[in-house]
C-alpha positions as CSV (number, residue, x, y, z in Angstrom):
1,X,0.0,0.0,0.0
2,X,1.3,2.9,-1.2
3,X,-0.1,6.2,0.4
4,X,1.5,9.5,-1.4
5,X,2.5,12.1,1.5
6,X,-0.8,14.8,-0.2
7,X,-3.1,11.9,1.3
8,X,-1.4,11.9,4.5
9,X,-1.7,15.3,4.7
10,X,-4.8,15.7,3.6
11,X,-6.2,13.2,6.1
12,X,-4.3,15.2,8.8
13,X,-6.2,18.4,7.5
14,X,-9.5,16.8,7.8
15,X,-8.9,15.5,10.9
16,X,-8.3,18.7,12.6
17,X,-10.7,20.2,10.7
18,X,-13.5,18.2,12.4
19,X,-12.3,18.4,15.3
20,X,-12.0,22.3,15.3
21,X,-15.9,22.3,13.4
22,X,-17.2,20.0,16.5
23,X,-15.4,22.4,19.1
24,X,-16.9,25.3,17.1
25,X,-20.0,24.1,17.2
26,X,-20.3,22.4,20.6
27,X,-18.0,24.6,22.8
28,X,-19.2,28.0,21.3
29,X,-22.1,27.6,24.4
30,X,-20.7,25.3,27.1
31,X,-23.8,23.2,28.5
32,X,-24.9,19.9,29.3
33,X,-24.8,17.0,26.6
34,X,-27.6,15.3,26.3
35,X,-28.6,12.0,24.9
36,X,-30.1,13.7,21.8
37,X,-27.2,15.7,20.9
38,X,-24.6,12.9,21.7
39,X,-26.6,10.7,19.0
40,X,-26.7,12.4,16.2
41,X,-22.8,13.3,16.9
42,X,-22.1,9.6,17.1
43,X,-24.2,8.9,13.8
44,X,-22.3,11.6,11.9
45,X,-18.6,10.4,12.7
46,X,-20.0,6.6,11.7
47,X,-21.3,8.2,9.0
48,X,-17.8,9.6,8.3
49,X,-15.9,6.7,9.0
50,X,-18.4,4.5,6.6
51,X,-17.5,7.1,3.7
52,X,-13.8,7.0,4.7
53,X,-14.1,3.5,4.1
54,X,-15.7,3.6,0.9
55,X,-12.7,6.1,0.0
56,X,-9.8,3.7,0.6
57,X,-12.6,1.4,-1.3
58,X,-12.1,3.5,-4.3
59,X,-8.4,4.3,-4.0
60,X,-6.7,1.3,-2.5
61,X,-9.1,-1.6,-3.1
62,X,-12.0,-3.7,-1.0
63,X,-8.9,-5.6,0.7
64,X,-7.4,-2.1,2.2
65,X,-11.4,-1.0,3.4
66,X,-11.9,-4.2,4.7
67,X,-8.9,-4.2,6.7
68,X,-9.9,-0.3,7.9
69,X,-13.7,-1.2,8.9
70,X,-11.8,-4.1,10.9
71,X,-9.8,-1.7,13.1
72,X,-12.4,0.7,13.5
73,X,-14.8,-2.3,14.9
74,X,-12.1,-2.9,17.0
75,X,-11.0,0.1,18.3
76,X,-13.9,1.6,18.7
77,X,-15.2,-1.4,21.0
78,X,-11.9,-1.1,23.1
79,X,-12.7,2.3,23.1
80,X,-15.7,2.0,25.1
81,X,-13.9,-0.2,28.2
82,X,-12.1,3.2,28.3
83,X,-15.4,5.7,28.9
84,X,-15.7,3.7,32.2
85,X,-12.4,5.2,33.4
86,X,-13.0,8.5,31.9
87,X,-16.5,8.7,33.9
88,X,-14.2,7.9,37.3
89,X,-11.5,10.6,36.5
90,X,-14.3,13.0,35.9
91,X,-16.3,12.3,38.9
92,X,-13.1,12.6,41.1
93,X,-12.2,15.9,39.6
94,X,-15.8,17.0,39.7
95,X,-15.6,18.3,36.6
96,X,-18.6,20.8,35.7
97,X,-21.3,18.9,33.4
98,X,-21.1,21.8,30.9
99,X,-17.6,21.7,30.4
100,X,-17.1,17.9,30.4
101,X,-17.1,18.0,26.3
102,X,-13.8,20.2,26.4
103,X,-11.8,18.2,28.9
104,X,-13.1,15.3,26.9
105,X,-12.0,16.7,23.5
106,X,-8.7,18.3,24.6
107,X,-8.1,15.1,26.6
108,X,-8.3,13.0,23.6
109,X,-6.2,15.2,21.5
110,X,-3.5,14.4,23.5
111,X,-4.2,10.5,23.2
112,X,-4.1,11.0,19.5
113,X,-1.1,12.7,19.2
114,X,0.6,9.9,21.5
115,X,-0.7,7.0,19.8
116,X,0.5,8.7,16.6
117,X,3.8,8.6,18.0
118,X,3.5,5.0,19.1
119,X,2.0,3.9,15.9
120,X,5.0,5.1,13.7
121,X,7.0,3.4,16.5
122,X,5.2,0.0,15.9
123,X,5.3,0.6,11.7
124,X,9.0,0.8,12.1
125,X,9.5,-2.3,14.4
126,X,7.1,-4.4,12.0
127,X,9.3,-3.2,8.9
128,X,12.2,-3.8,10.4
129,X,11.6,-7.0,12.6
130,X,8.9,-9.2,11.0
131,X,9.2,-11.4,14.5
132,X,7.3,-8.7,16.5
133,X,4.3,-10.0,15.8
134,X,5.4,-12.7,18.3
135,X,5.4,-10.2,20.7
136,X,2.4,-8.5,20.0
137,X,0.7,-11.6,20.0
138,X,1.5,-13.3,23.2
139,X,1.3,-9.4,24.5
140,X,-2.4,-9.8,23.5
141,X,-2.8,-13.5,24.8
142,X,-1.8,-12.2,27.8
143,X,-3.8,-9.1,27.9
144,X,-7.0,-11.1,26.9
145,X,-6.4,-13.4,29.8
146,X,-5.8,-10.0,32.2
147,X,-9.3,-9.0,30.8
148,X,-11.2,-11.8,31.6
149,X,-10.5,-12.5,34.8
150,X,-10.8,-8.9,35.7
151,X,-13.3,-8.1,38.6
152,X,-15.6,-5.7,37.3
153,X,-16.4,-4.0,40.3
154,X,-12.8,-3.2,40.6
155,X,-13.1,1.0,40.0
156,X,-9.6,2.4,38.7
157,X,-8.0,5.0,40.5
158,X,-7.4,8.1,38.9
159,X,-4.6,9.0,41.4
160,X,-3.0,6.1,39.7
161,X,-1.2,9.0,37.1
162,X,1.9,9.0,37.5
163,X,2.1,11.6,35.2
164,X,-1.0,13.8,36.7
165,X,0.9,12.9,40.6
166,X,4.2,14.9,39.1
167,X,2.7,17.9,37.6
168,X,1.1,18.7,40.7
169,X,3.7,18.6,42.8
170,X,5.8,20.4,40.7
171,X,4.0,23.5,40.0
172,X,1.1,25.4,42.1
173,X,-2.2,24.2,41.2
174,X,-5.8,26.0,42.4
175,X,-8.8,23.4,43.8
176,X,-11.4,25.6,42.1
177,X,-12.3,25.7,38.6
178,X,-12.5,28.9,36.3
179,X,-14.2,27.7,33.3
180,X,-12.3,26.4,31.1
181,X,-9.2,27.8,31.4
182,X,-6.2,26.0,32.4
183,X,-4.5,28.3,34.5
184,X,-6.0,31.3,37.2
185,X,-4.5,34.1,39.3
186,X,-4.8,32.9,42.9
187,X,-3.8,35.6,45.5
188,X,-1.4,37.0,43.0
189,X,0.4,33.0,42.1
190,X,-0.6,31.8,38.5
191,X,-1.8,28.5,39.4
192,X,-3.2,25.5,37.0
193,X,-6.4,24.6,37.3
194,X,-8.2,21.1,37.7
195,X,-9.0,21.4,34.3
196,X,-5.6,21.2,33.1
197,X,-4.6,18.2,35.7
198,X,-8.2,16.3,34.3
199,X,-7.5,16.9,30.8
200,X,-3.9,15.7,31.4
201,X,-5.1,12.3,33.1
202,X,-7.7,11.8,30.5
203,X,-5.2,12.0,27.7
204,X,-2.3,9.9,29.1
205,X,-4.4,7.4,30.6
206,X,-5.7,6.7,27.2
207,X,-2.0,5.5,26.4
208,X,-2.2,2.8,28.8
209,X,-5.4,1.6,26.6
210,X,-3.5,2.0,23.5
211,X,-0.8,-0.4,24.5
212,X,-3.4,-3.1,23.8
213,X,-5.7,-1.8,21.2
214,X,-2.6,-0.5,18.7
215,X,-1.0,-3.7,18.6
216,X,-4.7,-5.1,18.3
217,X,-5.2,-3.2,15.0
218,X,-1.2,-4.3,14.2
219,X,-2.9,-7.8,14.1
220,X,-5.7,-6.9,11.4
221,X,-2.9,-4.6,9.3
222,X,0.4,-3.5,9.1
223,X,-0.3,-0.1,6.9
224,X,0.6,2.6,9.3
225,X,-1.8,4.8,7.8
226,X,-5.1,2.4,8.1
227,X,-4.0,2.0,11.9
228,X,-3.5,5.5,12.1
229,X,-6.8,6.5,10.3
230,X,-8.7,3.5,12.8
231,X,-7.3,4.9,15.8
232,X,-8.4,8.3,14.5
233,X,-12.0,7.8,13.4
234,X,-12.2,5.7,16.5
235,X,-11.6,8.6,19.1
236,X,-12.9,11.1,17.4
237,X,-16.8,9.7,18.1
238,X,-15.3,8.6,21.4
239,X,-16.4,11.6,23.9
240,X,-20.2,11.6,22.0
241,X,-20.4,8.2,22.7
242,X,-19.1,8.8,26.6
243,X,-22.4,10.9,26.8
244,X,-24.4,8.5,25.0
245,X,-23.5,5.6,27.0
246,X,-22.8,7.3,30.4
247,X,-26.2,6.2,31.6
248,X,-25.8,3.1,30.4
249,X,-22.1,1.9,31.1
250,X,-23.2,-0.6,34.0
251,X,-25.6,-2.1,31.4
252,X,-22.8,-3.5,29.3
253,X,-21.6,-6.0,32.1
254,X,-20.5,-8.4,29.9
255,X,-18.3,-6.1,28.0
256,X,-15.1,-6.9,29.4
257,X,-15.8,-10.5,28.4
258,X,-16.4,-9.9,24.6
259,X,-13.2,-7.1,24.6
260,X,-11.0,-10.5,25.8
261,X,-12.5,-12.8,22.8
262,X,-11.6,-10.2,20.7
263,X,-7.7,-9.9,22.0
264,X,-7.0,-13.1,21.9
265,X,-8.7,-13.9,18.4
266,X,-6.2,-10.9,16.8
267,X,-3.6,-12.6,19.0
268,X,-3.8,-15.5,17.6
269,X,-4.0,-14.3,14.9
270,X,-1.1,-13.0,15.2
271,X,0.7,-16.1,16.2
272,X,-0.2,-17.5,13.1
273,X,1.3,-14.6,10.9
274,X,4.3,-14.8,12.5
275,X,4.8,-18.5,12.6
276,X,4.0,-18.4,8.5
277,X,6.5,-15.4,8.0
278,X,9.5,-16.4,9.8
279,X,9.5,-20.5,9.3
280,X,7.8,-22.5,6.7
281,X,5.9,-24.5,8.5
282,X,2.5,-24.9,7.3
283,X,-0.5,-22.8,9.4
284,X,-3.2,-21.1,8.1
285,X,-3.5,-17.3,8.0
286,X,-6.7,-15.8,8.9
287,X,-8.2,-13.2,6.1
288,X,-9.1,-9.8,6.9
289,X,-13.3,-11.0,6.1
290,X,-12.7,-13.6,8.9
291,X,-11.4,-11.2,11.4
292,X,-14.3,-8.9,10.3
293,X,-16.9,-11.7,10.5
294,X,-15.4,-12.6,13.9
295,X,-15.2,-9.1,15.9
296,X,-19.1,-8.0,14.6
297,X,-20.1,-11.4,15.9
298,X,-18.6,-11.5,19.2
299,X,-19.8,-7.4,19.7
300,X,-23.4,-8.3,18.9
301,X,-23.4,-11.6,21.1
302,X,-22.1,-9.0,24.3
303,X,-24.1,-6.9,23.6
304,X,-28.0,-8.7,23.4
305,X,-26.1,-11.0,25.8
306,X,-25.3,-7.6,28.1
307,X,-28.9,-6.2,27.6
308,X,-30.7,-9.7,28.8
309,X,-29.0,-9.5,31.8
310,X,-29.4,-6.4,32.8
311,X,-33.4,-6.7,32.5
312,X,-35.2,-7.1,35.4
313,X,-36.8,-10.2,36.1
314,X,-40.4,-10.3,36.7
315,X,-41.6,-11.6,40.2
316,X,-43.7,-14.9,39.8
């Protein structure tokens, strides 16, 4: 796969166009975000990921927009095991309902920039090293197995930053917010706000997410610029979603369960590739449709499987 350096940067463009056009639009008026508002959000960047989809259709070829809708599927479902933690590092910063869309979009601007970084990172080590898929796939084996057993009623702890911990011992920060701004004047100190620290945690907590969903995507395809374009699409329809689903989060119970089929299918997957690359021993290799089929599958069996149990059941 080829992609010219005018597509890169014109899929940089766009991407920072939207983003600016949904901050200009949303964040003009700071105020709640309802239900309502968070849905048609979350349809329009679907919508925009299906046409993306139907571009690298056009361009690259079905193969290449299979391989895309794959990685969106998947890191878009990661994605949501993430909007559990983002509801805990809000609550504990008491972040303001109406400003809760900033710190989420600022938040995730930071996530994308360091997944970018870690994505050229993996690109390089896959070029260079085809054996890392060995590593990324008993990293996801492992990971999968982490997931499952996982207690959900196990809350993170969003002092758990190390990264939040340092910046606020190092330099003066306020308890109050003043809207959105970052930093305040407190009795003549210029101090960051709790909007900065939240913002901060948000973003680089993400990372610790990304560690398993990049090399996830890694599994499906090693273009750099689908992964890239996945992880993109992926998080930009992530903080709609948070309000869309943050009445509903302790519905998907069985979440966690579906998230760990899902790791260890891509790491096995990845097993395979690797065992077929770097000896000639005879395994199969499982096609992008196959991963597809597999991920949709498992997301609508957790899902209807989620929803039955969290109905109540009528008295006899």
């Amino acid at each position: 796969m080829n992609v010219p350096a005018w597509l890169w940067a014109a899929t940089l463009v766009g991407i920072v166009g939207v983003i600016v056009l949904d901050l200009v639009i949303v964040d003009r008026r700071p105020h709640p975000f309802g239900p309502k508002e968070a849905a048609r959000w979350v349809v329009f960047y679907v919508v925009l990921a299906a046409l993306f989809a139907v571009f690298i259709a056009l361009y690259f070829g079905l193969s290449y927009s299979g391989e895309f809708v794959a990685g969106y599927l998947t890191e878009y479902s990661l994605s949501v095991d993430n909007l559990f933690v983002f509801l805990v590092i809000m609550t504990s910063f008491a972040v303001p309902a109406a400003h809760q869309h900033r710190v989420l979009l600022v938040g995730i601007l930071i996530a994308l920039v360091l997944r970018g970084i870690l994505i050229v990172l993996g690109a390089q080590l896959i070029e260079r090293f085809s054996g890392i898929f060995y590593v990324f796939g008993a990293f996801l084996l492992f990971t999968a197995w982490k997931v499952w057993l996982a207690n959900d009623e196990d809350e993170p702890d969003p002092d758990g930053n190390g990264l939040v911990r340092f910046v606020a011992r190092r330099f003066p920060t306020s308890t109050e917010y003043n809207g959105t701004k970052l930093t305040a004047v407190v009795a003549g100190q210029r101090m960051l706000t709790p909007m900065a620290l939240v913002m901060l945690a948000i973003g680089t907590t993400d990372l610790l997410f990304a560690l398993d969903s990049i090399p996830a995507v890694f599994g499906i395809t090693s273009e750099a610029y689908i992964v890239f374009a996945a992880n993109a699409f992926a998080l930009m329809g992530l903080r709609q979603l948070f309000f869309l689903l943050k009445g509903l989060l302790g519905s998907l119970q069985h979440l966690s369960k579906g998230l760990a089929i899902i790791l260890g299918f891509i790491g096995v997957k990845l097993v395979l590739q690797a065992i077929h690359e770097t000896t000639s021993l005879p395994v199969p290799v499982i096609p992008v449709w196959m991963s597809l089929a597999v991920i949709v599958a498992v997301l609508a069996i957790t899902i209807i499987w989620s929803y039955a149990s969290s109905r109540p059941t009528k008295e006899p």
